[in-house]
C-alpha positions as CSV (number, residue, x, y, z in Angstrom):
1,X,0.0,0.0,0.0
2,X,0.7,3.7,-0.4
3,X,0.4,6.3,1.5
4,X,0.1,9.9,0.5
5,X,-0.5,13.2,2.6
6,X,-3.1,15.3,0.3
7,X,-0.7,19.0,0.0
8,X,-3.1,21.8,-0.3
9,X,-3.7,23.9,-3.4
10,X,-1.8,26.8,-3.9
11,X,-5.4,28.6,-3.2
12,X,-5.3,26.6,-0.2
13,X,-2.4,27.5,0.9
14,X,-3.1,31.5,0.3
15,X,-6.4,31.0,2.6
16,X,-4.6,29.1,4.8
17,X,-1.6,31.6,5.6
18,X,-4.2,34.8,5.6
19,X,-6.1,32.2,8.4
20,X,-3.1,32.0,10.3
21,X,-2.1,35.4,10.3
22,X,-5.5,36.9,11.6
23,X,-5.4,33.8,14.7
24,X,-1.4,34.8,14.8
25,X,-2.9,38.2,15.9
26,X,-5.5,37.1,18.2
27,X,-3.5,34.7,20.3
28,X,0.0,36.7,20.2
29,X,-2.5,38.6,23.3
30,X,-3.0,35.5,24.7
31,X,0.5,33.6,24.3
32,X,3.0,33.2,27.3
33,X,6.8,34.2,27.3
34,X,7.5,30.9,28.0
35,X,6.2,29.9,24.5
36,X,9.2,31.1,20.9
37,X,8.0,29.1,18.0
38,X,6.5,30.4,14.9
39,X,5.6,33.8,16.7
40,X,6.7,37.0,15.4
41,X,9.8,38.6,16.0
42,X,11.1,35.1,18.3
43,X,13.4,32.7,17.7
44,X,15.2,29.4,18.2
45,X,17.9,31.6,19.5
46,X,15.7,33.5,21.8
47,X,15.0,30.1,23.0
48,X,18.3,29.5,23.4
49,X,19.5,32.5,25.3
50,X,16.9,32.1,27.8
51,X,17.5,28.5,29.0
52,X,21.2,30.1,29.1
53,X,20.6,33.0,31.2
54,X,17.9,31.1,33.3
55,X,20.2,28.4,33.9
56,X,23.3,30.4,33.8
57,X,22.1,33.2,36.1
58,X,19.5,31.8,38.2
59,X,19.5,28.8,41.2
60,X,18.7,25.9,38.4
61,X,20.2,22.7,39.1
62,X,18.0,20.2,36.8
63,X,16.6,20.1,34.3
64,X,13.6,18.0,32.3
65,X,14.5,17.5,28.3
66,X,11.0,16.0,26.6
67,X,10.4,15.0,23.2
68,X,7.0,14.5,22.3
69,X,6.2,11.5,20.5
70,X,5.0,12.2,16.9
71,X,3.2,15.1,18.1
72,X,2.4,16.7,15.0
73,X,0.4,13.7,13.8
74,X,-0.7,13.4,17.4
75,X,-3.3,16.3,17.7
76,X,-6.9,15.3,19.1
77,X,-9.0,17.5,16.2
78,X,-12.0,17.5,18.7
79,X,-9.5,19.7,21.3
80,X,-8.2,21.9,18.8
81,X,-11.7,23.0,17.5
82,X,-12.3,23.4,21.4
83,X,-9.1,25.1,21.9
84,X,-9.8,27.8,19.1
85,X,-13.4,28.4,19.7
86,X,-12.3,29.6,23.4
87,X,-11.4,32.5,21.9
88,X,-13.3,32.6,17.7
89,X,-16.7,32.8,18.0
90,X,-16.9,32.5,14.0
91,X,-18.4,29.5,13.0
92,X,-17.7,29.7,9.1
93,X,-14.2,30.0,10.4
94,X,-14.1,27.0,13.1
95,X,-15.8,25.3,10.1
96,X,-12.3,26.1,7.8
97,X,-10.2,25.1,10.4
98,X,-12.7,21.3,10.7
99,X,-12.0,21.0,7.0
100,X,-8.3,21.5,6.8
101,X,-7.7,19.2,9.9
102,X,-9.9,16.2,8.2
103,X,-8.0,16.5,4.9
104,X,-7.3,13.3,4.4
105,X,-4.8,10.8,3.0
106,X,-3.9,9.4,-0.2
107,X,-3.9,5.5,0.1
108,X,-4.1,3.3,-3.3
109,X,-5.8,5.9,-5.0
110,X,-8.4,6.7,-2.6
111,X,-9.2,9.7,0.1
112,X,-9.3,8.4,3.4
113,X,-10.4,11.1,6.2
114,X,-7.4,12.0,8.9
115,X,-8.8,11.7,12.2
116,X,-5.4,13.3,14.0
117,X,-2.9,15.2,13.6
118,X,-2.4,19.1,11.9
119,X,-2.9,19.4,8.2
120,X,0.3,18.5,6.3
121,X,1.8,21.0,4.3
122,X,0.1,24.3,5.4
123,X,1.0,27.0,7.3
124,X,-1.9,26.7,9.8
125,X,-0.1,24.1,10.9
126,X,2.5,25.7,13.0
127,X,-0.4,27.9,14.7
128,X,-2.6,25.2,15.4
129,X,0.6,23.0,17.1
130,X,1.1,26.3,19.3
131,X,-2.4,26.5,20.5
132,X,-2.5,23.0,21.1
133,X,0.9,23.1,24.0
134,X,-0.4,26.6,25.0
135,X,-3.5,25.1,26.2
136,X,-2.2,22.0,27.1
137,X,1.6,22.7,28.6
138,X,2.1,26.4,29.4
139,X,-1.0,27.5,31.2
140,X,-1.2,24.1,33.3
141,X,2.9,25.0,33.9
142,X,2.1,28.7,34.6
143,X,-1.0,28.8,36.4
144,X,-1.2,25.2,38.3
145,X,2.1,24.0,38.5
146,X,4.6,26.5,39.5
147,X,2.8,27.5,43.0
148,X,2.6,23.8,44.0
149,X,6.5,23.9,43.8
150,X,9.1,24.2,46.3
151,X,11.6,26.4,44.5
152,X,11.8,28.0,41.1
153,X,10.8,26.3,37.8
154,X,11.0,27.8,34.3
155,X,10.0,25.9,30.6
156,X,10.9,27.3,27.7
157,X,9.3,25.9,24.7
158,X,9.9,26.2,21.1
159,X,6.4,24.8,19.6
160,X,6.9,20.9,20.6
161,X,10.2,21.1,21.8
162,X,10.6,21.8,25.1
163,X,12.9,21.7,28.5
164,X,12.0,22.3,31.9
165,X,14.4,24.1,34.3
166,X,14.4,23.1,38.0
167,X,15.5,24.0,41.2
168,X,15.2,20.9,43.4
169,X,15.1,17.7,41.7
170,X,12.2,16.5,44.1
171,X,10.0,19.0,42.1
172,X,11.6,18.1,39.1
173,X,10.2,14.5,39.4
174,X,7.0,15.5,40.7
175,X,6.7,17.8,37.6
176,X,7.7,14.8,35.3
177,X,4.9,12.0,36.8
178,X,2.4,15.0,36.3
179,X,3.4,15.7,33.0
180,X,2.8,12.3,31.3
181,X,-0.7,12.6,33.1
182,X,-1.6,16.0,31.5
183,X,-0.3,14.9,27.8
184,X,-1.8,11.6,28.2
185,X,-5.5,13.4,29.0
186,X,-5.2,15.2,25.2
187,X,-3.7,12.2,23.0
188,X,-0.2,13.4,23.6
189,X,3.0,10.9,24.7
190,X,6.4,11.6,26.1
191,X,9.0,9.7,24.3
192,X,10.9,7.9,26.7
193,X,14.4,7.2,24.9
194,X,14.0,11.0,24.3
195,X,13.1,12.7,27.9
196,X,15.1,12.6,30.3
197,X,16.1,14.3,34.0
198,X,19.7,15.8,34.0
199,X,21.5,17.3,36.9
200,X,22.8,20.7,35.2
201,X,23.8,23.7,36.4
202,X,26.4,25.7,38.1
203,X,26.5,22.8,41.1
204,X,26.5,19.7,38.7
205,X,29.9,19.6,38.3
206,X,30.7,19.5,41.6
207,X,28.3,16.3,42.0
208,X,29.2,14.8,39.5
209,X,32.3,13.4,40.9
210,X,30.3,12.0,43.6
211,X,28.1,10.2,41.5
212,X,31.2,8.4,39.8
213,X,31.3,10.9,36.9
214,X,34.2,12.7,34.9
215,X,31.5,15.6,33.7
216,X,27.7,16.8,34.5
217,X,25.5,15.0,31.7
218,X,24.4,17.1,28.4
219,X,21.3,18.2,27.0
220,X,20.0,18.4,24.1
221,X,17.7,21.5,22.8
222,X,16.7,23.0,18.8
223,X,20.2,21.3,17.1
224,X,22.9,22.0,19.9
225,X,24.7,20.1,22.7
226,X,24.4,22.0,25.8
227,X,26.7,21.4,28.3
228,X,28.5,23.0,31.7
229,X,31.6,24.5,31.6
230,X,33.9,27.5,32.7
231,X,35.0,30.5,31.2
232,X,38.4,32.1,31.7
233,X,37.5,33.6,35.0
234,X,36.9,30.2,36.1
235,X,33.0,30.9,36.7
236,X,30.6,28.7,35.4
237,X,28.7,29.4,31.9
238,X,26.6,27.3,29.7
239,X,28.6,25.7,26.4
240,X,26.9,25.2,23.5
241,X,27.8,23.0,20.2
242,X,26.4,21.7,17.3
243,X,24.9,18.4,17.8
244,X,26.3,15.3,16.4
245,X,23.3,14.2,14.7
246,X,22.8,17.5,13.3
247,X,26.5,17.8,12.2
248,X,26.2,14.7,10.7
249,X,23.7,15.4,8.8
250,X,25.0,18.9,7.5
251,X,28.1,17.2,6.4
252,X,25.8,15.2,3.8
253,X,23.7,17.7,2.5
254,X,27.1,19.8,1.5
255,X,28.4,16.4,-0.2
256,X,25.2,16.2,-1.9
257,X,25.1,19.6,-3.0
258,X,28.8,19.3,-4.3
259,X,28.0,16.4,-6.2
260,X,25.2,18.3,-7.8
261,X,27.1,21.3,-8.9
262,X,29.8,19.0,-9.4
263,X,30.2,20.7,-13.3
264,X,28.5,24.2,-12.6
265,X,31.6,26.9,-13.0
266,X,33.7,27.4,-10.5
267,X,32.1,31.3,-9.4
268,X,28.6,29.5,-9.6
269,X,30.0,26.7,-7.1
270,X,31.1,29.1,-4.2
271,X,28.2,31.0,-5.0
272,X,25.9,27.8,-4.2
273,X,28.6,26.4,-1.1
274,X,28.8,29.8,0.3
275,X,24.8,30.0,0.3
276,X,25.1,26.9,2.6
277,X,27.4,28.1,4.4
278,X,26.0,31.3,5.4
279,X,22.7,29.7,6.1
280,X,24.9,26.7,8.6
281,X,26.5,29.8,10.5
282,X,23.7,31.7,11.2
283,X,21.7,29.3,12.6
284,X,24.9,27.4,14.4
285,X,27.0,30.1,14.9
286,X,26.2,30.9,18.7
287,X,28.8,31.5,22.0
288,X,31.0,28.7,22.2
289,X,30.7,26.6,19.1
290,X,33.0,28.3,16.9
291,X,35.7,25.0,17.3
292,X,32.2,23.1,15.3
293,X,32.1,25.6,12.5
294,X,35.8,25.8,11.9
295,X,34.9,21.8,11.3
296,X,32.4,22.5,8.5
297,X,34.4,24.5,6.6
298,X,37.4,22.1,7.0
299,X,35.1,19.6,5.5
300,X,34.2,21.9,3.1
301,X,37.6,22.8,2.2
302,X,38.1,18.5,1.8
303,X,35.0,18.1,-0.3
304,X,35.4,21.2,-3.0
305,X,39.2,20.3,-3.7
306,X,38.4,17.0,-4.0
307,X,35.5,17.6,-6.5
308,X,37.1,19.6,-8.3
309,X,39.8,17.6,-8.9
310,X,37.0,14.8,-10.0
311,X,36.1,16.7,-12.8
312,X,38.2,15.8,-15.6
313,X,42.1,13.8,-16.1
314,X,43.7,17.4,-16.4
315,X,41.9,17.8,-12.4
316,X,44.0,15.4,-10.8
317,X,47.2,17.8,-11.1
318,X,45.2,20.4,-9.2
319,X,47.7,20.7,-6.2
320,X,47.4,22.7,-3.2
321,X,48.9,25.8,-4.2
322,X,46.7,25.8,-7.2
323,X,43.6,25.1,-4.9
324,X,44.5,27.5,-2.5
325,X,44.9,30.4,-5.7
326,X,41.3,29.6,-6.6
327,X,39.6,29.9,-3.2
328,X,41.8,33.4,-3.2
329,X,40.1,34.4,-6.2
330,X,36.8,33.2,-5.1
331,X,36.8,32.7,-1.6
332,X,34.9,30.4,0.3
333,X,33.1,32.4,3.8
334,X,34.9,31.9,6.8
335,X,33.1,30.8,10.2
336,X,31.9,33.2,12.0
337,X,29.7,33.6,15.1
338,X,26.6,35.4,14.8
339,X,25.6,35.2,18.4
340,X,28.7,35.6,21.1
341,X,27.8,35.1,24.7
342,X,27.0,39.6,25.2
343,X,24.2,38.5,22.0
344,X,23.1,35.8,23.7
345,X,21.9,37.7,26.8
346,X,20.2,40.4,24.8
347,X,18.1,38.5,23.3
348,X,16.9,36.3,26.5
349,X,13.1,36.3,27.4
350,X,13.2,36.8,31.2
């Protein structure tokens, strides 16, 4: 059998993003600074540079990574109607929203309806996944859970990804048994090779040792390696660095790009690599991970010299001086980081 999600229409598509951007301005009143995804003028890296500063500057020793299990093709359609209406009284609009969520999918030829999950392909989607957590996760953190704690708490989510931030780990694991009761009661499920309780902070180092460990475990949050460390002064700071996976997979997409423009002229090439590139830093190029970028454009450096000399016999007598004479005529962009440590903390939510 075969199955096929049903992409909207390009009309679709239209309604759909003038949909999203008159509920965008309804619920950007109603959405919590805990919540950065797919709202204006936030980011992954605003994200980012609050989990540092709250961790970094505040009494945080643990910390709760999640990972929702397929949570985009989790989403109970009867809550989501229920969610919205709390706020659109509109019928003919609720009644969109019903049709886009029960467009259904392709299998052998034939339409079958799609009982869960946010429409594929549209850019309601990303609103709709918002509502559903703010409902669901931030007000029950905000409103119910935090004054049931003993010390401070803080999430930060980025639509479904998410980490909770900790004072005392006895609140930490109350929070965690509570949590997989609350997703549970709306069709949602915590992965559990994914979530995880870490001991992190400016204190995890020291008991580490004790638990018979050379370091404080890492987290993982939006593509980097988070991890506890010291600056010069010997004061403790959050590091940061790509993630393996992540790396990993950057690494192929350049080889598969290279092999693509294998015979494009040379200008065209950088033009295309340094497209990659640019895009790669700004995203990656926060405090700290600068040693992970350098590593890219090594690779880089491995991959173009070798495809170039690929191309033809006369190729394989490109030596490195002649190399090196080409990328000074058309240079390939150096790493660079976008977002040092003062840049981090400007743009924290706190």
């Amino acid at each position: 059998m075969q199955f096929e999600a049903i992409v909207p229409t390009v009309a679709d598509r239209a309604l759909q993003r003038s949909t999203a951007e008159v509920l965008s301005a309804i619920y950007e009143q109603d959405f919590l600074p805990c919540s950065f995804g797919g709202r204006p003028k936030l980011s992954a890296h605003h994200a980012l540079a609050t989990v540092n500063e709250v961790i970094a500057g505040g009494k945080m020793g643990w910390v709760l990574e999640a990972d929702l299990k397929n949570f985009f093709g989790s989403l109970n359609h009867d809550w989501v109607l229920r969610f919205v209406a709390h706020r659109v009284g509109d019928p003919r609009l609720i009644s969109l929203i019903r049709r886009w969520l029960k467009a259904g999918v392709l299998e052998d030829g034939k339409v079958h309806p799609n009982e869960e999950g946010t429409p594929q392909g549209g850019s309601i989607s990303v609103l709709l996944s918002n509502l559903y957590l703010h409902y669901v996760l931030d007000l029950w953190f905000e409103r119910v859970v935090k004054s049931r704690l003993r010390g401070e708490a803080r999430l930060v989510r980025y639509i479904d990804d998410f980490v909770i931030c900790f004072q005392y780990r006895s609140d930490a694991i109350r929070v965690q048994d509570a949590l997989r009761l609350r997703l549970g009661k709306f069709g949602l499920t915590l992965e559990p090779t994914k979530t995880k309780l870490v001991e992190f902070g400016r204190f995890a180092q020291r008991h580490a040792g004790k638990r018979g460990r050379k370091r404080p475990e890492t987290i993982y949050f939006l593509g980097l390696t988070l991890y506890c460390t010291r600056n010069l002064k010997g004061n403790f700071k959050v590091g940061m660095r790509t993630e393996k996976s992540r790396l990993r997979r950057s690494l192929l997409s350049l080889q598969e790009l290279m092999r693509r423009i294998r015979h494009h002229p040379i200008s065209d090439q950088v033009g295309e690599i340094n497209a990659f590139l640019r895009g790669h830093y700004a995203y990656y190029g926060v405090a700290g991970n600068l040693r992970c970028l350098v590593k890219v454009y090594r690779a880089v450096e491995r991959y173009w010299r070798r495809m170039l000399r690929s191309r033809s016999w006369a190729g394989r007598r490109l030596t490195w001086e002649k190399y090196n004479r080409i990328k000074a005529r058309t240079p390939l962009l150096t790493p660079k980081l976008r977002l040092p440590y003062a840049g981090l903390q400007a743009l924290a939510v706190l």
